[in-house]
N, C-alpha and C positions, 0 to 999 in steps of 0.2 A: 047624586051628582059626583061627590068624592069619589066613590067605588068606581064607577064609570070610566071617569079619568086613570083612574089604578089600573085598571083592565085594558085602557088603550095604550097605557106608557107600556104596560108588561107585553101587550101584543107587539108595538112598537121596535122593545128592545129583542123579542125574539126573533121579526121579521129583519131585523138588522145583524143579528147574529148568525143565523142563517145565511144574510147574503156574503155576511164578513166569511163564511165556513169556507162556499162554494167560491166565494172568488181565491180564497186561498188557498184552494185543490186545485182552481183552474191554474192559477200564478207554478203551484210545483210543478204541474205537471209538464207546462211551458217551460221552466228552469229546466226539468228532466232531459225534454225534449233536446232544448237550447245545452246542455253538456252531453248530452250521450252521443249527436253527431261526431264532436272532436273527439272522443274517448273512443271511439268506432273506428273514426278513422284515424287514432293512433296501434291500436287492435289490428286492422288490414296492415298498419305499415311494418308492423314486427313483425306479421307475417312474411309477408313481401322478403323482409329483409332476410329472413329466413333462408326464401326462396334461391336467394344471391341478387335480386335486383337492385339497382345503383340509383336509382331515383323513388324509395318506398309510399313517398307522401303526394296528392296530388295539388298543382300550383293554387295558388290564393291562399290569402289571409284566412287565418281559424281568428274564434272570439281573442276579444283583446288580453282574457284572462288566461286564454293559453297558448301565446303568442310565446311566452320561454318556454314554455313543455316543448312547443312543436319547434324552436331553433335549437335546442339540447338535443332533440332525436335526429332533426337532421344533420349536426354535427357529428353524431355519436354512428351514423350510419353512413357520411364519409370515412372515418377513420374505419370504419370493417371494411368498407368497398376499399380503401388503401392497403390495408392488411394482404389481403392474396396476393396484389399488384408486387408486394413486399417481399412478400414468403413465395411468389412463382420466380420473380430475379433472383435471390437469396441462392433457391433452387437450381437456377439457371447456373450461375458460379460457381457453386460446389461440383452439378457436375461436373463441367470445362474445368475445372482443376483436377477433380480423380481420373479424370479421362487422359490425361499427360502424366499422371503419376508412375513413377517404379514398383508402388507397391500395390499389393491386390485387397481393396477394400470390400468388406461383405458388413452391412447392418441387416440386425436381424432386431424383430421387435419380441416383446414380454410371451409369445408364444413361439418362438423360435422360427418364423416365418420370416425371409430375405424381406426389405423393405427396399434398398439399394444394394448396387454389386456395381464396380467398376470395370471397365473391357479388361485391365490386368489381371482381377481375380476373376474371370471368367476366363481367360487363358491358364491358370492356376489349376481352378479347381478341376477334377474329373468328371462331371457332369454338367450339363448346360445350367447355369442358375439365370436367374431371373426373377423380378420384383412379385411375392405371393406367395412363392416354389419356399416348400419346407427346408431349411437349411441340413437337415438330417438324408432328404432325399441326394443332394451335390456334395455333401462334405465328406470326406472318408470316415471310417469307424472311429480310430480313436480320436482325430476333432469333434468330432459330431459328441463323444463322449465329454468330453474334457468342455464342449459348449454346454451341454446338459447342466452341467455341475458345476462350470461355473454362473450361470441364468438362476440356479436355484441355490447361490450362496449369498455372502454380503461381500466378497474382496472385491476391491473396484478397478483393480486390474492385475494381468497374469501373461505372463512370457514363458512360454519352452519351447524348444525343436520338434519335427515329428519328419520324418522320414518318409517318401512314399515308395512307390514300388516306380523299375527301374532307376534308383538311386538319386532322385530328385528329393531334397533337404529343404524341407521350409521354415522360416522362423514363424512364431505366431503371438503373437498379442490380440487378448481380447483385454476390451475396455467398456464400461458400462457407459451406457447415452446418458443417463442422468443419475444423481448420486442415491441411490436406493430403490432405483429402478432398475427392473429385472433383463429389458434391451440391449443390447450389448453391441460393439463394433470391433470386428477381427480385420485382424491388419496382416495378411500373408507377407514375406519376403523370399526369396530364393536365392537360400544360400550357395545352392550347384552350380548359379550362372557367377553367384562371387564369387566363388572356388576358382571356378573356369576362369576367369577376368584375373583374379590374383596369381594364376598359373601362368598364364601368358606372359601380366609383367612380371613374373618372377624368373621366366626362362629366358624371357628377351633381356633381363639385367644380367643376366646367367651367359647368355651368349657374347655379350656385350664385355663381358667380366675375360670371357675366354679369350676373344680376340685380344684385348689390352697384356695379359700375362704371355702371349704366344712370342705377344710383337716383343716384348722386354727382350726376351734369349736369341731370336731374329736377329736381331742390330748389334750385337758383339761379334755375332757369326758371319754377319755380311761383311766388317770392316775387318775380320780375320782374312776372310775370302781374297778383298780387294789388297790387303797387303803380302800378302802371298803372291800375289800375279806382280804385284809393284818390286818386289823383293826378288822374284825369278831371275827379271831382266835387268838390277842392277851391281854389279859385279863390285861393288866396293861393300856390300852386307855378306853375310853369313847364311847362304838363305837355309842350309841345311840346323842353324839355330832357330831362325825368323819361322821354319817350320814347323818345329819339337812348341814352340810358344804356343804357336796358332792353332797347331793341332790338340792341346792339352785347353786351351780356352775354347774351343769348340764341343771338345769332347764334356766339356762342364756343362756346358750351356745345351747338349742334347741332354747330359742325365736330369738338368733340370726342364727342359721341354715334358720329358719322359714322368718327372714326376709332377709337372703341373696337370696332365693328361692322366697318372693313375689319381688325383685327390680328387677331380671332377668324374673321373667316373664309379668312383667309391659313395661322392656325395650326389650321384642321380642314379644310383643303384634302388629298386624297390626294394621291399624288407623281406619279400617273399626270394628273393632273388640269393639274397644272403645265407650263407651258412646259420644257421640256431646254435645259438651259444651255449655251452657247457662251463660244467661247475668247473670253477680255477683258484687257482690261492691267491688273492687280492692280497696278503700281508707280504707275501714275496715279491709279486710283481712290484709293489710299491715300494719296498726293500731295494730291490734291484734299480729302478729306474733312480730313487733318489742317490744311491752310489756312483751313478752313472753322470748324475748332473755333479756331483762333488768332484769330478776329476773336469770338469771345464774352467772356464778361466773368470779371475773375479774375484771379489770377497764376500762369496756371499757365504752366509749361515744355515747350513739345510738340515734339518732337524727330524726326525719319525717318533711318533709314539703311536704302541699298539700295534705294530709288525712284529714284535716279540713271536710270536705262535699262530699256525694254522687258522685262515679265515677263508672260508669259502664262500663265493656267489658266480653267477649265470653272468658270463660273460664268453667274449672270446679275444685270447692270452694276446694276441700282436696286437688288435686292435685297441687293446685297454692302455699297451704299454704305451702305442702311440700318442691314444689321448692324453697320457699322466706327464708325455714327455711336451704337448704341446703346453700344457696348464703350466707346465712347470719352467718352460720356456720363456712365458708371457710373463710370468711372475722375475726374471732372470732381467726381461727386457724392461722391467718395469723400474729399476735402479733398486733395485729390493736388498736390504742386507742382511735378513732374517726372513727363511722361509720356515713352515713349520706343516708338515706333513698327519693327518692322525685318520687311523685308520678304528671303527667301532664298529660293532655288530649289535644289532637289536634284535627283536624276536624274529621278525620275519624279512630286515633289510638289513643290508652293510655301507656303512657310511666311510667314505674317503674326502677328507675336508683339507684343502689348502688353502694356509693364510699368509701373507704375506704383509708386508711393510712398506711395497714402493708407494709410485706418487698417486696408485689409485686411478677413478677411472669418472669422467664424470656425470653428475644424474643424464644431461639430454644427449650422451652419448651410451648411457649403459643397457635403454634398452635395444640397441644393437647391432650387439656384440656378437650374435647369432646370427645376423643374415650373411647371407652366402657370400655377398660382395663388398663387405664392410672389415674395414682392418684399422686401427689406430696407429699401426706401423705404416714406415714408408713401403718396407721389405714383404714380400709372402704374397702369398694367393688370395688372405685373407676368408681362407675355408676352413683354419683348424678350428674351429670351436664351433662352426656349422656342420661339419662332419662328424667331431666329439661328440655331440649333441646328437644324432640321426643314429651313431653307432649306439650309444648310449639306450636313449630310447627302443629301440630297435631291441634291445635286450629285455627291457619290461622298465627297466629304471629310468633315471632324469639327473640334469644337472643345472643346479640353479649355482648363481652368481648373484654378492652383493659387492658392495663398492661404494668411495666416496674420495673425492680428493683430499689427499695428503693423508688420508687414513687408510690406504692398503688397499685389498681387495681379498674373498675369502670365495673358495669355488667348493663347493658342496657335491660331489658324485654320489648319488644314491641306487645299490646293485641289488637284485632280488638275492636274499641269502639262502643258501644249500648246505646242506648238513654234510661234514665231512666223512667220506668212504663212499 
C-alpha cells in the first residue's frame, strides 16, 4: 500500500514537471514572439532611415516595455531628417556667397577631384571645371603641381604667385578643409585686374597732379599779361619798365612750365625707353654735388667720407647727380645743420648714404614719400623722390629711406658696382 502511494506521488510529480516544462517553452516562445515584433520593427525602421525616409516607424503604440526604445529612435530620426534640411541651407548660403565673391574659389577633395568651384574661378581658370572634373585636368601645370604636393604634405596652408600665359598674374592660397585632412581649398585672385585698377588711379592722380602744377605758373602769367595791357594805356607808368618785369616773370614761369613737363615725362618714361646705364665714378659725382650745395645759402654742415678714390657702379652721370641733388635738397629743407654724406663699396654693390639731423619725417607720413603726387613741401611737383626712385631702380639698384621725428632722416642709394677700367 506504501509503495503504491510512492509510485503515484512519483508519477504525480513527473506528470506535473512535464506540464510545468511545456508550459514554460509555451510561455518563451510567447515572450519570443511578443519582443521580436518591436525588435522587427525597430530593424525595418533603421532601415527605412537609411533609405532617407522621414517617418521610419509605423503609428501605434509598441509594448509598454519598449515605449522609450521607440520614442529615443523616433527622436533620434528627426534630428537626421533635420540634418540635410541643415546642411542643404548651409549649402544654399555658401554658394550665394561665392557667387558674388572677387575671388575664384576651387575645393578639391583627398583625391584631387573639384567638389565645388565658384562662377569667378571658373572665369579664372583655362578650362571648364565643374563638381567631379579632376583638378589636374582645369588647372595649369605648375598649380596643378604645387596642389599635388601640397595634398600630399602636412602645411596647412601656402601662398605664391604663378603667372599664366598672356601676362595674366594670379595670386593662390591653398588651404586644407580640415586640419590633417588631405582636401584642400585654392583661393585664386588676379592680380592683372589690380595692376590695371591701381594704374588707372595712379594715372588719374597723375593727371590730376598735372593739371594743379600747370595752373600754379598760369596765374603769375595771366596777371603779367593783364598788367601789361593796363600799363600800355596808362601814361603816368614806365611801361617800357612794367615790361622788362613782366617779361622776365614770365620768362620764369615758362622755364618752370618747361621743367614741370620734362620731370613728368622722365617719371612716365618705361625703362625700355631709357638709355642703359654705364659704369661712372659715384665718389666724384658725390664729391661734386656736395661742393655744389656748400656754396648755397645757410648754415649747414656738409660732410663726405669715402669720396677719397675711384668708386664705380651702373648708373647714368646727370641723372644720379640730379637725384643726390634732390636727397640733398630735402635734407637742406629739412632745418638740417649737419649733413653727412658716405660713400662705400661692397663686393658686389656701392652704397651712398645721407644722414641728416633735421626735424625728420613722420611714421604715417614716411610711407609716402614715393608717390608721385605726394610732397611735405608746400613748393615742387613733388616728383623728385618718385623719379630718384624709377631712375634708380631702372639701373638694377634701390633706394630706401628711414626717418623719425626729431631724429633726422638717412636715405640709403644702393648702385650695382663695376670694377674700374
Amino acid at each position: 500500500m506504501l509503495d503504491r502511494r510512492r509510485r503515484d506521488v512519483t508519477v504525480l510529480v513527473l506528470v506535473v514537471t512535464a506540464l510545468g516544462a511545456l508550459a514554460a517553452f509555451w510561455l518563451s516562445g510567447l515572450a519570443a514572439r511578443t519582443f521580436a515584433r518591436p525588435i522587427d520593427t525597430l530593424r525595418l525602421g533603421a532601415l527605412a532611415v537609411a533609405g532617407g525616409a522621414r517617418e521610419p516607424l509605423p503609428a501605434g503604440r509598441p509594448p509598454v516595455e519598449f515605449e522609450p526604445v521607440f520614442d529615443a529612435f523616433r527622436q533620434m530620426a528627426a534630428d537626421l531628417g533635420a540634418s540635410p534640411d541643415a546642411l542643404e541651407a548651409a549649402e544654399r548660403r555658401l554658394a550665394a556667397v561665392l557667387r558674388d565673391v572677387a575671388s575664384g574659389v576651387v575645393a578639391v577633395d583627398a583625391e584631387g577631384r573639384i567638389s565645388l568651384v565658384n562662377p569667378r574661378a571658373v572665369a579664372l581658370l583655362p578650362s571648364s571645371a565643374a563638381p567631379g572634373v579632376a583638378a589636374d585636368e582645369v588647372l595649369d601645370a605648375p598649380l596643378a603641381d604645387r596642389l599635388r604636393r601640397f595634398l600630399a604634405g602636412v602645411v596647412e596652408q601656402e601662398e605664391f604667385d604663378i603667372e599664366r600665359r598672356g601676362g595674366v598674374q594670379l595670386h593662390v592660397r591653398l588651404t586644407r578643409l580640415l586640419r590633417g585632412a588631405r582636401g584642400a581649398v585654392i583661393t585664386l585672385d588676379d592680380l592683372s585686374e589690380l595692376a590695371r585698377a591701381q594704374r588707372v588711379l595712379a594715372w588719374g592722380e597723375m593727371a590730376r597732379q598735372v593739371a594743379h602744377e600747370i595752373k600754379n605758373p598760369l596765374t603769375p602769367m595771366r596777371l603779367g599779361m593783364q598788367h601789361l595791357r593796363r600799363a600800355r594805356g596808362d601814361t603816368r607808368v614806365d611801361f617800357d619798365d612794367v615790361l622788362d618785369q613782366n617779361v622776365d616773370r614770365i620768362l620764369a614761369e615758362i622755364d618752370r612750365l618747361d621743367e614741370i613737363a620734362r620731370a613728368f615725362s622722365r617719371y612716365g618714361m618705361l625703362p625700355e625707353e631709357q638709355e642703359p646705364p654705364g659704369a661712372v665714378d659715384i665718389a666724384a659725382i658725390v664729391a661734386d654735388v656736395v661742393r655744389l650745395e656748400q656754396l648755397g645759402a645757410g648754415d649747414v654742415e656738409w660732410l663726405v667720407d669715402g669720396a677719397g678714390s675711384s668708386v664705380m657702379a651702373l648708373a647714368r652721370e646727370p641723372e644720379l647727380r640730379e637725384a643726390l641733388l634732390n636727397v640733398l635738397e630735402n635734407a637742406r629743407h629739412a632745418g638740417s645743420r649737419h649733413v653727412r654724406v658716405s660713400v662705400g663699396k661692397g663686393e658686389r654693390a656701392v652704397r651712398i648714404v645721407v644722414r641728416d639731423d633735421g626735424h625728420g619725417i613722420a611714421a604715417d607720413v614716411l610711407p609716402r614719400i614715393f608717390e608721385p603726387h605726394f610732397s611735405t613741401r608746400t613748393s615742387g611737383s613733388g616728383l623728385g623722390l618718385a623719379i630718384s626712385r624709377r631712375l634708380i631702380e631702372g639701373w638694377g639698384g634701390d633706394i630706401e629711406v628711414t626717418s623719425a621725428t626729431g631724429e633726422g632722416t638717412a636715405v640709403t642709394i644702393r648702385l650695382v658696382g663695376k670694377a674700374a677700367g
